[in-house]
C-alpha positions, 0 to 999 in steps of 0.5 A: 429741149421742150421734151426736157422742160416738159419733164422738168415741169412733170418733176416740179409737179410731182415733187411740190405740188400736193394737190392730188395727194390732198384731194385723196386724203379730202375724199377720203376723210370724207367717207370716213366721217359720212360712214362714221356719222351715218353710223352714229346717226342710226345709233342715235335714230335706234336709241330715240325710237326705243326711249319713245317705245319705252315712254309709249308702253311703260311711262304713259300708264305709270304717269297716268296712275300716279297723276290720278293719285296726286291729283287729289293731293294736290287739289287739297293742297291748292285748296289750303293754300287757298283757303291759308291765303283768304285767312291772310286777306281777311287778317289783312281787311281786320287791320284795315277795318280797325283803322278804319274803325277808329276813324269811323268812331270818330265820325260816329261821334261827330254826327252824335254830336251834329244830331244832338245839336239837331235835336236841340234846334229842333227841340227849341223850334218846336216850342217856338212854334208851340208859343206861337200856336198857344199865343194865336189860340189866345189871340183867336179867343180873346177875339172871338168872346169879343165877337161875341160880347160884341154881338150879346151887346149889339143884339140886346 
């Protein structure tokens, strides 16, 4: 009987169990696909190498050719911007300076003013101090012919 239940078993394995079947069809899936990507792998390997050799003898010169020529044109062409750039700065401080100017005439007139009343003030302080000069050389004549009539009238 256990001969029976072992063929039985043996059977049931062979009939639902799938598990060697799936393994085989796993490995080889596998070497399948390693064999295919190792292929793509080289092929891509095989393009790169000949891309970088193409860029090493061909592009490096042509680029190196033509970015000497460019180079002047786009060293003028910065130069203008540049040059475009500080016409637009100094159009910009114009503008500022004009307003400015509006407010510096405005000062200008102010301190035209404050100096004219300066000058005035001045003006009037030197002919106080002008009197007063002119009113001491009297005061110190007047005082000296006294003196002096004083010692013509002491020593006579």
């Amino acid at each position: 009987m256990t001969d029976i239940f072992k063929d039985l078993s043996d059977i049931w394995d062979r009939l639902f169990s799938h598990r060697p079947f799936l393994q085989g069809e796993i490995k080889y899936f596998l070497s399948e696909f390693d064999k295919k990507s190792y292929r793509a792998d080289e092929e891509n390997l095989n393009k790169i190498g000949e891309l970088i050799s193409d860029i090493k003898d061909k592009k490096i010169e042509r680029f190196l050719q033509s970015s000497g020529e460019n180079l002047y044109s786009l060293n003028s062409t910065i130069s203008k911007a540049l040059n475009l750039s500080q016409e637009i700065l100094d159009q910009e401080n114009n503008i500022i300076s004009e307003e400015d100017l509006k407010t510096k005439e405005e000062l200008h007139e102010r301190r035209q003013k404050e100096l004219e009343t300066f000058k005035s003030d001045l003006k009037t302080r030197y002919e106080s101090i002008d009197k007063d000069i002119e009113d001491k050389v009297e005061a110190i004549k007047i005082h000296f012919e006294e003196d002096i009539n004083k010692l013509i009238a002491d020593n006579q």
